[in-house]
C-alpha positions in Angstrom: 7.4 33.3 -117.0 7.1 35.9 -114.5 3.8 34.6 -113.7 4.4 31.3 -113.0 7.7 32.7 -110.8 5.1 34.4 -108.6 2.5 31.8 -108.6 5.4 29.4 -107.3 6.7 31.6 -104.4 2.6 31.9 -103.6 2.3 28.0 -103.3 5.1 27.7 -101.2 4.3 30.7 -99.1 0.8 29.2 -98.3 2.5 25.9 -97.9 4.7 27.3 -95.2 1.6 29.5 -93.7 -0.2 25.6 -93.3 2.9 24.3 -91.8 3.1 27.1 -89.0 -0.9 26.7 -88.4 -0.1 23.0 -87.9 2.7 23.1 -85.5 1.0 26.1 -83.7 -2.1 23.5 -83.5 -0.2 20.7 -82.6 1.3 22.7 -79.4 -2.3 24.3 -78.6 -3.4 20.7 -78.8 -0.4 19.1 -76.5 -0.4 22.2 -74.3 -4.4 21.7 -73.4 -3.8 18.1 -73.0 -1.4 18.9 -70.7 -2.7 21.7 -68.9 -5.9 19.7 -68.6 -4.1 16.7 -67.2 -2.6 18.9 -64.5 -6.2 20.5 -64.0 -7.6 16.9 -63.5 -4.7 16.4 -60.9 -5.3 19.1 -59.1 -9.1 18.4 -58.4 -8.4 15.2 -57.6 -5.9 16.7 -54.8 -8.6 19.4 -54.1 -11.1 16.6 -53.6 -8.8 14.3 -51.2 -8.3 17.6 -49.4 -11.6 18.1 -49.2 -12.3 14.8 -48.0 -9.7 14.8 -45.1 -11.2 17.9 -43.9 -14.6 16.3 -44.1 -13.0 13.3 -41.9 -11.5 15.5 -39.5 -14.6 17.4 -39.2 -16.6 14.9 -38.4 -13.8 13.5 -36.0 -13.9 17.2 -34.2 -17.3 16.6 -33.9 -16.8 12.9 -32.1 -14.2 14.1 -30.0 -16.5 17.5 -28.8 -19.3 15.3 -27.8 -16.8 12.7 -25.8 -16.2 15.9 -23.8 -19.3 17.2 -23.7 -19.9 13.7 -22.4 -17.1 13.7 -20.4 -18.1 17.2 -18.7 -21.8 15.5 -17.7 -20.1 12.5 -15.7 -17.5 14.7 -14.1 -20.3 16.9 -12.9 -22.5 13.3 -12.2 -19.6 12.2 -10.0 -18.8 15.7 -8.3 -22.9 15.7 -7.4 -21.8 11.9 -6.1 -19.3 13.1 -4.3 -21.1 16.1 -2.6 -23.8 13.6 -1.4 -21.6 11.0 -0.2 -19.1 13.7 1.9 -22.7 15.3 3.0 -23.6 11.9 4.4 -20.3 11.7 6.1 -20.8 14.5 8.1 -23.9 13.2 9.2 -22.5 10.0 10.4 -19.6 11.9 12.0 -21.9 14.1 14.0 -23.8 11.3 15.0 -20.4 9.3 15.5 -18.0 11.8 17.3 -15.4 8.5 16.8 -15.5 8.5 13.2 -13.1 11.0 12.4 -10.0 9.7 14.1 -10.9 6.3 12.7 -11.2 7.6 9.6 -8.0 9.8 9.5 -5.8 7.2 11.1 -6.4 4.6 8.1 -3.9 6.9 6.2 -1.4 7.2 9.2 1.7 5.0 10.1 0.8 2.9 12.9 2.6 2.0 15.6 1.9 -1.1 17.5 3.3 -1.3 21.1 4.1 -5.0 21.9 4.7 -6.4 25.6 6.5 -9.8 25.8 7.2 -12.0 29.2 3.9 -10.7 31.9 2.4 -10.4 33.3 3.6 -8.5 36.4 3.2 -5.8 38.1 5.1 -3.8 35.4 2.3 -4.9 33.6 -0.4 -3.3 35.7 1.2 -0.2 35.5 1.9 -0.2 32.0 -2.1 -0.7 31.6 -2.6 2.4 33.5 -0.8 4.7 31.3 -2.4 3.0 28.3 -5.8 4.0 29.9 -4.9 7.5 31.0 -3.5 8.1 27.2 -6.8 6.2 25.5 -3.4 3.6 23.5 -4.2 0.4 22.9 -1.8 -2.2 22.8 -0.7 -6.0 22.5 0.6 -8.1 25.4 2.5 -11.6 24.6 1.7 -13.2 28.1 3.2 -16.4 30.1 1.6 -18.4 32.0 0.9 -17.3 34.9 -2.3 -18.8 36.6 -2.1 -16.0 40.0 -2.1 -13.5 37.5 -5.1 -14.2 35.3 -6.7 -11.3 36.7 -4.3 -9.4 34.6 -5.6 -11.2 31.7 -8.7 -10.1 32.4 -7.7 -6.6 32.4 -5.9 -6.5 29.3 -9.0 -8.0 27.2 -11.5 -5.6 29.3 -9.7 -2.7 28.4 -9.7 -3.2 24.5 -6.4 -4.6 24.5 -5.5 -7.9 22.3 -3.8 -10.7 24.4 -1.7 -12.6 22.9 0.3 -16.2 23.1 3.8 -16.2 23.5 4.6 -19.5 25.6 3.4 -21.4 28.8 6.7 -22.0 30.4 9.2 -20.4 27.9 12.0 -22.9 28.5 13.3 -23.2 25.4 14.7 -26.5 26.0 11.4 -28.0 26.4 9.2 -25.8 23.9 11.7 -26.1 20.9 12.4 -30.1 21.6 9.7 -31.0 18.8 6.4 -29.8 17.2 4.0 -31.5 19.9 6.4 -30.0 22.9 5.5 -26.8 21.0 2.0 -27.0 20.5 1.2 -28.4 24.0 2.8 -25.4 25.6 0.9 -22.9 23.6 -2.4 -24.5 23.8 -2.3 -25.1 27.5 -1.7 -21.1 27.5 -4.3 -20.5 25.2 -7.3 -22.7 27.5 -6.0 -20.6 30.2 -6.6 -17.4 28.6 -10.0 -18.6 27.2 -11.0 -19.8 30.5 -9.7 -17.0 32.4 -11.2 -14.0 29.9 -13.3 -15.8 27.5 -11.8 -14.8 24.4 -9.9 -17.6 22.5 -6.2 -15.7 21.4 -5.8 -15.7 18.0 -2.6 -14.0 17.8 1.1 -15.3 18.9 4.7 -14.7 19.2 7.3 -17.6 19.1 9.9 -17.0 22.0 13.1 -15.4 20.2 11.4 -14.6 17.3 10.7 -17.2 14.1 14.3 -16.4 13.0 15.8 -17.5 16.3 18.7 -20.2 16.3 18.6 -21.3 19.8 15.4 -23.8 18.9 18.0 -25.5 17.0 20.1 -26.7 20.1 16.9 -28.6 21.2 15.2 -29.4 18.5 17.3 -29.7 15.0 17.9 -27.6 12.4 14.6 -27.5 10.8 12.8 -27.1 14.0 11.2 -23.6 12.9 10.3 -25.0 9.6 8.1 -27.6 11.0 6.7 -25.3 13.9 5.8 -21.8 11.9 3.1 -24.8 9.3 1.9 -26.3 13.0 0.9 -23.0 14.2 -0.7 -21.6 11.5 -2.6 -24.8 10.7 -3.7 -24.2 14.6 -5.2 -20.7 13.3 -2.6 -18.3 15.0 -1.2 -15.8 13.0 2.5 -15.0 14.5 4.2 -11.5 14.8 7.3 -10.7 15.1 9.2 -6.9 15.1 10.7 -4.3 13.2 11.8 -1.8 15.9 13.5 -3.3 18.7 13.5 -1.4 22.3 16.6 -3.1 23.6 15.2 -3.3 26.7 15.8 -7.0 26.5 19.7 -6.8 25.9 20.7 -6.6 29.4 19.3 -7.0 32.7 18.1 -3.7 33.2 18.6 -1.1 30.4 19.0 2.5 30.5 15.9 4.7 30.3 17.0 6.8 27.5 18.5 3.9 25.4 14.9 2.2 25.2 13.8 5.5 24.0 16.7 5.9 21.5 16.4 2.4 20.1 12.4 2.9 19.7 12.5 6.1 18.2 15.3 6.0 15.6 13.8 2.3 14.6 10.3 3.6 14.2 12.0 6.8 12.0 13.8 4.4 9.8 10.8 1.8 9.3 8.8 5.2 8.2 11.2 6.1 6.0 10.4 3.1 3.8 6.7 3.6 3.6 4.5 6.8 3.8 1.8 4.2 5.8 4.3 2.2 7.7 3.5 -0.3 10.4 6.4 -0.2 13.3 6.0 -3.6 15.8 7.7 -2.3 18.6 8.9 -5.1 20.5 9.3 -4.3 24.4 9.5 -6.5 28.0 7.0 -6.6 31.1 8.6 -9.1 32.7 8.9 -7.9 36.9 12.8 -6.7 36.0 11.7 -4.3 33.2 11.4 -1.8 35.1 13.3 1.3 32.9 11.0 -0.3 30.1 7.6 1.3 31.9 9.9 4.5 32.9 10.5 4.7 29.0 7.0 4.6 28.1 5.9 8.4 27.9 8.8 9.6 25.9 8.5 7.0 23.7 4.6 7.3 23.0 5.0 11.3 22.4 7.9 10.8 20.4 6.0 8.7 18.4 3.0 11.1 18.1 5.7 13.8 16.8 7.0 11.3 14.4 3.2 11.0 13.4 2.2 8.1 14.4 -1.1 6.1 15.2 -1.7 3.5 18.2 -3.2 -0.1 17.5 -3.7 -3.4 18.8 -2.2 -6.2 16.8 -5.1 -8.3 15.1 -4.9 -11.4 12.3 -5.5 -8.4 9.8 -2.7 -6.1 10.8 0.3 -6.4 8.1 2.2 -9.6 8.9 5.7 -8.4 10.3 7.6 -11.7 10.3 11.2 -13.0 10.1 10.3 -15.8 8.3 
């Protein structure tokens, strides 16, 4: 009886022994499974890693040879550049001109314009151009005892320019042909009297003005401006006014005024402005030729640059 007790207690100790041994090997079984599933997800992160390094590597390597590139041309352009500013110099010492040429592209220009000659305003007005190497742009009359004049102006590297035969609005402004006959009997004049065919113009009172209207109807401008330019003029008007024009004879210092604050607030607008300077030298102008030094240094202190009007200077216009 005793035996059998013992035996008993044996079986079901051994029994309990195999059931430990299988739960411990079930956990040992779940536990590698696990740990071998977070293994296999690790070196698939490891190798993704490993693989955007790899990527960026070889992008590092793209990018060093774009600038290793990149280095080459900047040092093929800088050799360029050395040669080209080399032969520069050359042509500026064989060119003494060059240089102002060159540095006056990147200035503001001023453009002196004459309206109404010529006269004997006009002659002197010539001189001090000359004596001060300025070039300038007279809008002449018709004048055919002053064609020596013309001559002048075109001799001395000036561009002369149409403004009107007669200037008598009422006749000029009554229709397009009235227009077109006056400015192209002043143009054969010119040609005949200097040789050069003008190919630049200035309507009397500007392409804005309203007294063409009284003659000639409202649209008068709007069927004059397409004539002209069909003609092969190109027209100018102003953006600095001298007021030299607003009475008889104006005062010295108000022509100076008028031109210098005007050409200050055109360059105000623009670092390479263009200031049209419109001014008289008709025989009464007189305070206008008086005016003329001031106004030229003040405009050299203001940093500006003297030109002649040409069909490729910018196109101040009313309208």
């Amino acid at each position: 009886m005793k035996y059998k007790i013992k035996t008993t207690k044996r079986k079901k100790s051994r029994i309990g022994l195999i059931l430990i041994l299988l739960t411990l090997s079930s956990l040992l079984t779940f536990s590698v499974g696990f740990v071998s599933k977070k293994v296999q997800k690790k070196t698939v992160e490891l190798q993704e890693i490993k693989t955007a390094l790899q990527v960026a590597k070889e992008e590092q390597q793209v990018l060093q040879t774009q600038i290793e590139n990149f280095q080459g041309m900047r040092e093929a352009f800088k050799k360029e550049i050395d040669e080209l500013k080399k032969e520069l110099e050359e042509l500026k010492n064989k060119n003494p001109e060059m240089p102002e040429i060159a540095e006056e592209q990147e200035k503001k220009v001023a453009y002196l314009t004459f309206d109404d000659g010529p006269s004997p305003n006009t002659t002197k007005i010539l001189d001090f151009l000359k004596a001060n190497n300025i070039k300038a742009t007279f809008f002449v009359l018709g004048n055919k005892k002053q064609t020596h004049i013309y001559k002048r102006i075109v001799d001395e590297g000036h561009t002369i320019a149409i403004h009107s035969n007669t200037h008598k609005y009422q006749e000029i402004y009554k229709d397009v042909n009235s227009f077109m006959t006056d400015i192209n009997d002043l143009s054969k004049l010119i040609e005949e009297s200097t040789g050069v065919k003008p190919t630049v113009m200035r309507f009397p009172g500007g392409s804005n003005n309203t007294i063409s209207k009284k003659y000639g109807g409202e649209d008068i401008m709007e069927q004059v401006i397409p004539a002209v330019k069909a003609a092969g003029l190109s027209y100018f008007d102003w953006n600095v006014d001298s007021r030299d024009a607003a009475v008889s004879k104006q005062d010295k210092q108000v022509i100076i005024d008028s031109v210098l604050n005007g050409a200050k607030s055109v360059a105000s607008k623009s670092e390479n402005a263009s200031a049209v300077i419109l001014m008289h030298d008709a025989a009464a102008k007189t305070s206008t030729v008086e005016a003329l030094p001031a106004i030229v240094e003040g405009l050299k202190k203001q940093g500006f640059v003297f030109k002649e009007l040409t069909p490729q200077s910018d196109a101040i216009r009313f309208k």
